[in-house]
RODO-2510 file (C-alpha; in nm, 4 decimals, decimal comma):
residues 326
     n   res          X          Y          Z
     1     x    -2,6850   -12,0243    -9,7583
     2     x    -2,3707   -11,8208    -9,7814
     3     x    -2,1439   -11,7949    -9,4246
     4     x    -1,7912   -11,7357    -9,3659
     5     x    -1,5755   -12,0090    -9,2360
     6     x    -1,2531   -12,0479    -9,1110
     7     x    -1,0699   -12,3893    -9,1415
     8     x    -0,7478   -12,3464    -9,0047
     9     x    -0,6028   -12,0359    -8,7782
    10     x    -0,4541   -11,7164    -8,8822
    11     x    -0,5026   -11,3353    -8,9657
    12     x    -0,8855   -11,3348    -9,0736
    13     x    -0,7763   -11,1706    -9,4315
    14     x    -0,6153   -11,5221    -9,4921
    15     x    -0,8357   -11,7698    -9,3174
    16     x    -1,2148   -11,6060    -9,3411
    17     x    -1,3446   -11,7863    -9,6608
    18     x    -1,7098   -11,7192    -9,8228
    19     x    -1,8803   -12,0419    -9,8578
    20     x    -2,1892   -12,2317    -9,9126
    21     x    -2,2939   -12,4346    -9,6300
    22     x    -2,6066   -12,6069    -9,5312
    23     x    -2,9291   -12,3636    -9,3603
    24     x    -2,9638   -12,4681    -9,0079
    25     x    -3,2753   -12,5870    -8,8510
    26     x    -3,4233   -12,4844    -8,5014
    27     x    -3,4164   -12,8037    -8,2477
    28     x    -3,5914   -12,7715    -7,9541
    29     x    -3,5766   -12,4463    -7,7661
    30     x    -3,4020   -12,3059    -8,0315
    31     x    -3,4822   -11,9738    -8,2620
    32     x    -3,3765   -11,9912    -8,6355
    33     x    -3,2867   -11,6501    -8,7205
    34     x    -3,1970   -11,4147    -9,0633
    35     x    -2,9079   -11,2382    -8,9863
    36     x    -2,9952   -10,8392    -9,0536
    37     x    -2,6948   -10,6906    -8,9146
    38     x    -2,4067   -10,8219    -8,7383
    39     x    -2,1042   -10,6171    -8,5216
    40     x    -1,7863   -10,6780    -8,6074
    41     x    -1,5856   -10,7713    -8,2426
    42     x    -1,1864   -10,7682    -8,1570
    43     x    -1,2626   -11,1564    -8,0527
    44     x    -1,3827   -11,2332    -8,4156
    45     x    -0,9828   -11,1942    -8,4855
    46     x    -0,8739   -11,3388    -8,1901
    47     x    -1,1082   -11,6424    -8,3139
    48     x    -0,9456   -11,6601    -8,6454
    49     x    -0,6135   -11,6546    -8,4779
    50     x    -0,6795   -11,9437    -8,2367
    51     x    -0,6293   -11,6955    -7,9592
    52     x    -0,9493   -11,6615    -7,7814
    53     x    -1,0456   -11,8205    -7,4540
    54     x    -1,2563   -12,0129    -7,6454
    55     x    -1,1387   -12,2538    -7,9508
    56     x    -1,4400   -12,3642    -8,1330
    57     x    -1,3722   -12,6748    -8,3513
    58     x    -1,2468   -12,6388    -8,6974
    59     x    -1,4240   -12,4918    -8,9335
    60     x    -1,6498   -12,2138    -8,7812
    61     x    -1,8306   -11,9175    -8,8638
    62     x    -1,6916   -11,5885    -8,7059
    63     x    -1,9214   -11,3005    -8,5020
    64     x    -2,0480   -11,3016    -8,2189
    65     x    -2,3437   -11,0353    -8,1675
    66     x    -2,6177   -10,9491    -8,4105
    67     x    -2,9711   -10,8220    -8,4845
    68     x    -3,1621   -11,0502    -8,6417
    69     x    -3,5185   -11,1079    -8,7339
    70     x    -3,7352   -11,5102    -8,6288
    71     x    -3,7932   -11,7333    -8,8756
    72     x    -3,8428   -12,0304    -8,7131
    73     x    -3,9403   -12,1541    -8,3566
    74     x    -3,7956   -12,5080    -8,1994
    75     x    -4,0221   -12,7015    -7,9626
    76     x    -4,0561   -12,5089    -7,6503
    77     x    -3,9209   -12,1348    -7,7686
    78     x    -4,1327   -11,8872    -7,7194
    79     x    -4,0163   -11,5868    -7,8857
    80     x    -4,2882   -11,5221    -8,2307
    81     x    -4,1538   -11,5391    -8,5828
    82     x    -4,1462   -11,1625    -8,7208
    83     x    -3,9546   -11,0583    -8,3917
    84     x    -3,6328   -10,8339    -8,4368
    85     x    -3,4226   -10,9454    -8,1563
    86     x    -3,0307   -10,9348    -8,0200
    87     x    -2,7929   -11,2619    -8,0020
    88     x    -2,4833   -11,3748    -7,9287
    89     x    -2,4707   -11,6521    -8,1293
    90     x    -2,1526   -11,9201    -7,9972
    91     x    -1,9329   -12,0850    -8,2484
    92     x    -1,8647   -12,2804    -8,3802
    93     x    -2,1629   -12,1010    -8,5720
    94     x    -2,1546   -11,7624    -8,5776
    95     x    -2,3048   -11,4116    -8,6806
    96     x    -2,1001   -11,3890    -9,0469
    97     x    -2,3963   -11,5956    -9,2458
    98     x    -2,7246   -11,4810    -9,3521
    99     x    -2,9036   -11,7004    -9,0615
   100     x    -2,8247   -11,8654    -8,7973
   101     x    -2,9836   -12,0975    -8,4911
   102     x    -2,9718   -11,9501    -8,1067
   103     x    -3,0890   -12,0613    -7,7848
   104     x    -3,4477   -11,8848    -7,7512
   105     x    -3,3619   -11,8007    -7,3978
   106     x    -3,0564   -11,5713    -7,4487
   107     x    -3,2408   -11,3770    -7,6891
   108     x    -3,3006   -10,9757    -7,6348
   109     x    -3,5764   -10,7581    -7,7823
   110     x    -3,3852   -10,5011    -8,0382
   111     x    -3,4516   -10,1594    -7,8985
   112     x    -3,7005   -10,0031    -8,1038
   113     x    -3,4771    -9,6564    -8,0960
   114     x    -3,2322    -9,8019    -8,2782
   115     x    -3,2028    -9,9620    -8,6871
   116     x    -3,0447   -10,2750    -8,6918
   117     x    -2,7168   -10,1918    -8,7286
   118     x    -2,6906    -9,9928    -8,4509
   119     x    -2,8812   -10,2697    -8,2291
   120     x    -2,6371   -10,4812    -8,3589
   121     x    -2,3556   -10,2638    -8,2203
   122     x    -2,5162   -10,2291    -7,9219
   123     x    -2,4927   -10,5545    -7,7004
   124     x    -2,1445   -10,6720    -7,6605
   125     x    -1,9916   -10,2898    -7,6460
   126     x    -2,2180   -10,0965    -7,4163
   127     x    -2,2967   -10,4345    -7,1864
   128     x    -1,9163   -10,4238    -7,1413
   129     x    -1,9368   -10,0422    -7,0562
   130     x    -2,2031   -10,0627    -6,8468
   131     x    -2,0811   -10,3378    -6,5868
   132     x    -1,7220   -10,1523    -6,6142
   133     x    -1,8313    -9,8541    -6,5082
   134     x    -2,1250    -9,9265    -6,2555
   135     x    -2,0921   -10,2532    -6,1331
   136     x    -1,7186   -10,2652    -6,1396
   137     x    -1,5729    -9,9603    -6,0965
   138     x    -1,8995    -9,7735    -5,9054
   139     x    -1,8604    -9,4717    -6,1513
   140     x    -2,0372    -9,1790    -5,9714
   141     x    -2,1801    -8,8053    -6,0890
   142     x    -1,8374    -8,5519    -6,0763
   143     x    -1,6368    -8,7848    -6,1139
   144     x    -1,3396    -8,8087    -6,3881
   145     x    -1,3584    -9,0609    -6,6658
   146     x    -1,0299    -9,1393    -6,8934
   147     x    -1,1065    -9,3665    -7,1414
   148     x    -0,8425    -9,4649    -7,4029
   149     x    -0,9139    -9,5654    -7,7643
   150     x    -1,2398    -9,3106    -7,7097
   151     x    -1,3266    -9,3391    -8,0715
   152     x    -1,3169    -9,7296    -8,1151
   153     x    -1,6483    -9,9341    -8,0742
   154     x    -1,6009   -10,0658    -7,6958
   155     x    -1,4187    -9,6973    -7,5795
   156     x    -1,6965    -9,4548    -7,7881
   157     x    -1,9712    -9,7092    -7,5651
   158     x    -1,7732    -9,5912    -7,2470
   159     x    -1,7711    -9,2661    -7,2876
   160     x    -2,1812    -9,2243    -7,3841
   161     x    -2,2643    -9,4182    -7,1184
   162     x    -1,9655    -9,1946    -6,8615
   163     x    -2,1768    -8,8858    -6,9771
   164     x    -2,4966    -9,0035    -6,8952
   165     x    -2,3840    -9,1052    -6,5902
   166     x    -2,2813    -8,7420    -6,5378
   167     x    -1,8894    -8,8055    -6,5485
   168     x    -1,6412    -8,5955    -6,6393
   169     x    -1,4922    -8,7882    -6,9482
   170     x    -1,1529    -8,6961    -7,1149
   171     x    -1,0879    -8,9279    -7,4201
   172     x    -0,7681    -9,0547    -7,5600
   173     x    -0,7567    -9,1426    -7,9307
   174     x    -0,5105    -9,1760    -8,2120
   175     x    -0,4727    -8,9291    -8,4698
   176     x    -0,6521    -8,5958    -8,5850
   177     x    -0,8915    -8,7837    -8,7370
   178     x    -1,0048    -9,0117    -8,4498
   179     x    -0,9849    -8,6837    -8,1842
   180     x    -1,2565    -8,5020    -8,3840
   181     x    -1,4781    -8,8429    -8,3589
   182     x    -1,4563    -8,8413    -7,9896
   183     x    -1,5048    -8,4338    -7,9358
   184     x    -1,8339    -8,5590    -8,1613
   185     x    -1,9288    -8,8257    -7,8964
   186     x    -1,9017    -8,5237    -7,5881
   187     x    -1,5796    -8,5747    -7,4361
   188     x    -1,5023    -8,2848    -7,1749
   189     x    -1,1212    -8,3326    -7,3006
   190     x    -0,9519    -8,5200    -7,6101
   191     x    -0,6190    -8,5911    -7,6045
   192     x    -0,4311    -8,7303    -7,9159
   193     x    -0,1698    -8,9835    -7,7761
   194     x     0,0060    -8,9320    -8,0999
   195     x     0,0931    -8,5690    -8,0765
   196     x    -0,0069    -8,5094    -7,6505
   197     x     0,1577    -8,5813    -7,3474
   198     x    -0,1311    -8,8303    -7,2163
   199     x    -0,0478    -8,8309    -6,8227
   200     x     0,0630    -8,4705    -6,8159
   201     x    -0,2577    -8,3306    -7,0323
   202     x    -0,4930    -8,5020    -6,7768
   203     x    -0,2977    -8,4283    -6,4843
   204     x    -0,3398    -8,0588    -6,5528
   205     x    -0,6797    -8,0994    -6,6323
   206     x    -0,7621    -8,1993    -6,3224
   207     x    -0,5773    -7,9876    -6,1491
   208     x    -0,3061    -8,3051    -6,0406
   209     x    -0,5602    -8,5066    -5,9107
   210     x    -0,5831    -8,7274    -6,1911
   211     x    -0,8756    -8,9700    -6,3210
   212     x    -1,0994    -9,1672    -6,1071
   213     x    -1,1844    -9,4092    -6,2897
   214     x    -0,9549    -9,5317    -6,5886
   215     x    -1,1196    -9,7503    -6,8643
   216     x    -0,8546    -9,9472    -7,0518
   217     x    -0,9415   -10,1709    -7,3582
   218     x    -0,6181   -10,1219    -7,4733
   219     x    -0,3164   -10,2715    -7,2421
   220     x     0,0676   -10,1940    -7,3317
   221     x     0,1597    -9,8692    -7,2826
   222     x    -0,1882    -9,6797    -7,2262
   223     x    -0,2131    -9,9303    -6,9076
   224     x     0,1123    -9,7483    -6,7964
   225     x     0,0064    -9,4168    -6,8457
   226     x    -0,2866    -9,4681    -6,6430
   227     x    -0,0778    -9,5925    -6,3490
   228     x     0,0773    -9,2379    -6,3998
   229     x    -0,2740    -9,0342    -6,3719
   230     x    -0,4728    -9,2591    -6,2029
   231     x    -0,6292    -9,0375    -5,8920
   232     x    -0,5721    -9,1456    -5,4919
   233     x    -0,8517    -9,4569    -5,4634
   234     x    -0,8882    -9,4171    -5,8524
   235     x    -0,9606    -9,7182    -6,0400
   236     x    -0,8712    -9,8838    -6,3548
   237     x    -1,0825   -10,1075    -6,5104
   238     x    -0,8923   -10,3646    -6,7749
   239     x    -1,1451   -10,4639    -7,0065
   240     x    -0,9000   -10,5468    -7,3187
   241     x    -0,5610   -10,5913    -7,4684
   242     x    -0,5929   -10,4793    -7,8248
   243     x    -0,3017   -10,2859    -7,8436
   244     x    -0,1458   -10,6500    -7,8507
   245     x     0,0776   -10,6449    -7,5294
   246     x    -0,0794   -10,8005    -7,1809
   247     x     0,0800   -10,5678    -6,8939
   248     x     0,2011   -10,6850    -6,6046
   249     x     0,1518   -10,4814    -6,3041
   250     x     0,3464   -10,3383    -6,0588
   251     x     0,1738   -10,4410    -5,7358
   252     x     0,4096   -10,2125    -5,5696
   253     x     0,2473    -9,8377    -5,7056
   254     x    -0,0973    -9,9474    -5,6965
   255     x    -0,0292   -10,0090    -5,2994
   256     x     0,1747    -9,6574    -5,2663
   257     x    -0,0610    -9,4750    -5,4729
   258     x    -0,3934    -9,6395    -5,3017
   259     x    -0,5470    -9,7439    -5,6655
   260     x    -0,7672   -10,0320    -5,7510
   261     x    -0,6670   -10,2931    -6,0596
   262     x    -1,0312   -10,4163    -6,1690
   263     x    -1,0618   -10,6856    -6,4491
   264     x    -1,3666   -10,7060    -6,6437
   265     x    -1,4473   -11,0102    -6,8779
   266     x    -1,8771   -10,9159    -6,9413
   267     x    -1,9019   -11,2627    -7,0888
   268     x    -1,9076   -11,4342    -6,7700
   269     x    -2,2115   -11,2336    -6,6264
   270     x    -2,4212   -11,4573    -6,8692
   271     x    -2,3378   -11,7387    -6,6233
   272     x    -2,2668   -11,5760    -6,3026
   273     x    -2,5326   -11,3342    -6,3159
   274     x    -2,7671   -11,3395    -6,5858
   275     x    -3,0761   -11,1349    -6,4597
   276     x    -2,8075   -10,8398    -6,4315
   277     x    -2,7397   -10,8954    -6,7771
   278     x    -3,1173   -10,8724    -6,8487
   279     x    -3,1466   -10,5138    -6,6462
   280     x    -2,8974   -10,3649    -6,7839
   281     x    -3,0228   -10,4404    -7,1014
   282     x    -3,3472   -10,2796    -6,9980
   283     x    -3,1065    -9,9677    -6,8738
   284     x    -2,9785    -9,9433    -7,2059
   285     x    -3,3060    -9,9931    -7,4210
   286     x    -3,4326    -9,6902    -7,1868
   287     x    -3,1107    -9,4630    -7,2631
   288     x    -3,0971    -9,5170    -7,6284
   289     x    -3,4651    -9,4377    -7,6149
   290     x    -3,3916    -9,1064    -7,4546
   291     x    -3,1221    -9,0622    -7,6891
   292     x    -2,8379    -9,0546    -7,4418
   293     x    -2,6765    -9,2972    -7,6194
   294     x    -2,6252    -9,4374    -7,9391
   295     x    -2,3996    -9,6671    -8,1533
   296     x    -2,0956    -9,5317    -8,3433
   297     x    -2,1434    -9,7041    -8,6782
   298     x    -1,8682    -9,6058    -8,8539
   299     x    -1,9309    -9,8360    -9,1502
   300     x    -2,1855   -10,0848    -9,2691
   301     x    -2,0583   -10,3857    -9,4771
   302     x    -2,1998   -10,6675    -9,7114
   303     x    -2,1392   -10,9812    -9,5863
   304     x    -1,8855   -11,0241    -9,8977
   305     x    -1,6617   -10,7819    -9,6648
   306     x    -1,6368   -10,9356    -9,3548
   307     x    -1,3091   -11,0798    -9,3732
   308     x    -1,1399   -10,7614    -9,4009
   309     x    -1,3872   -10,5678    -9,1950
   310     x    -1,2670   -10,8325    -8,8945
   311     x    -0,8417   -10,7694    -9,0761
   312     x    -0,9139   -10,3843    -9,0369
   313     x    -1,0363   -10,4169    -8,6461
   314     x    -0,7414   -10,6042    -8,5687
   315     x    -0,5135   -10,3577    -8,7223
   316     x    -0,6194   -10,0751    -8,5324
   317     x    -0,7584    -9,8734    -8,8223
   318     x    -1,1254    -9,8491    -8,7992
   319     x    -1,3201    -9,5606    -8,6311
   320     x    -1,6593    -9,6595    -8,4439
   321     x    -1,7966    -9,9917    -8,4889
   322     x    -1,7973   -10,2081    -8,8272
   323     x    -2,1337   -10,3712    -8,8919
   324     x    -2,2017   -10,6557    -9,1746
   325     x    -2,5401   -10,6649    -9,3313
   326     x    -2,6112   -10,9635    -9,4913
***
């Protein structure tokens, strides 16, 4: 079968190779699985550059969420062939191949609401939104929602799921281009950091207040502008760092200015707390259902693409989510 592997580290334009490698088989427990659509994440590149919290063992296959449909049962798993379900497949073999073998008990039914790209798109993205905002950072109706890169995959999740929650969202994006996507996805406010005045448009949105909840995938600089508008007992939820610089913050203004600093890494919920993950699954099945919320695919791929899909993530120039379909 074809899947991409990665021998030694780098950018993923010059390590992802397309090669033919040996189907998998189901052992016990286990669901074989043919690949129908799989998202394209910011820790695919991280991956490829050695730079994730995890370093699978050389070579691996990138991606790590898909939709995918059973083929083939283990001993023990009891998910049917012919079901369309969500994984997270863990390298070192990963989502980039036309099939691949998961544990039959992290499995998810695909929403039915959704094709398989968007299902695809919808795990990783909108878990991570949905423990930022409610379990985290306790995101309540009226309040104010700034969330930066608004019309990338994890920040277009964010704000969906800040509008159903009956937020007030203002978006920050890059460019003309990316502004319009987020006035698409129903920010209140857009604010193009290129041309805008990020702390000073949402302070006089909100009347000086500022934003009650901040939710930052991005680090560097938009970190420090959110220290700027951040509201009295605001919070602001780090998620990410793909603007490439890791903050360090000044302990000092969050005390003056009564803020809280809340870190969110979603992958550890599937250890720490994995019937939560479960529900909110079931939350989100219900909202896309209702149509409240819904993937930003911004492009769907052949598998022959995936090494520069994963290249143009890292480089900050995609809009909405990239999806392979193998």
């Amino acid at each position: 079968m074809k899947a991409w592997q990665v021998h030694h580290n780098g950018e993923p334009s010059d390590v992802m190779r397309l090669e033919d490698i040996a189907e998998p088989e189901p052992g016990p427990g286990e669901l074989l699985l043919t690949v129908r659509a799989a998202g394209v994440n910011f820790p695919d590149a991280l991956l490829c550059r050695g730079q994730y919290q995890v370093r699978p063992p050389l070579p691996f296959t990138p991606g790590v969420e898909l939709c995918g449909e059973v083929v083939a049962a283990g001993d023990g798993a009891e998910v049917a062939p012919g079901e369309r379900v969500l994984a997270q497949p863990k390298p070192p073999h990963g989502a980039f191949a036309e099939r691949v073998v998961v544990p039959a008990t992290e499995v998810l039914p695909a929403p039915p609401s959704l094709d398989d790209a968007e299902a695809a798109a919808l795990h990783i993205g909108y878990q991570t939104g949905w423990f930022g905002l409610h379990r985290r950072a306790r995101l309540q109706p009226g309040e104010t929602l700034l969330v930066h890169a608004a019309a990338g995959g994890v920040g277009s999740a964010a704000v969906q799921l800040g509008k159903a929650a009956g937020a007030t969202v203002v978006g920050v994006a890059g460019g003309p281009e990316k502004a319009a996507t987020a006035r698409t996805l129903g920010c209140d406010l857009v604010i193009d950091r290129r041309a805008e005045d990020v702390v000073a448009a949402v302070k006089e949105f909100t009347g000086g207040r500022g934003a009650d909840v901040v939710y930052d995938p991005v680090g560097g600089d938009a970190y420090t502008q959110s220290t700027k508008c951040v509201a009295f007992e605001g919070r602001i939820v780090v998620v990410g760092f793909a603007g490439g610089t890791v903050p360090t913050p000044a302990l000092s203004h969050a005390l003056v200015k009564n803020y809280s600093i809340l870190g969110l890494h979603w992958g550890l919920y599937n250890r720490h707390d994995p019937v939560a993950v479960r529900a909110c699954h079931q939350s989100l099945t219900a909202l896309a259902a209702e149509g409240a919320i819904r993937p930003l695919v911004g492009e769907r791929l052949p598998l022959a693409e995936a090494a520069d899909a994963v290249q143009r993530l890292a480089d900050g120039t995609t809009t909405g989510r990239l999806v392979i379909l193998p």
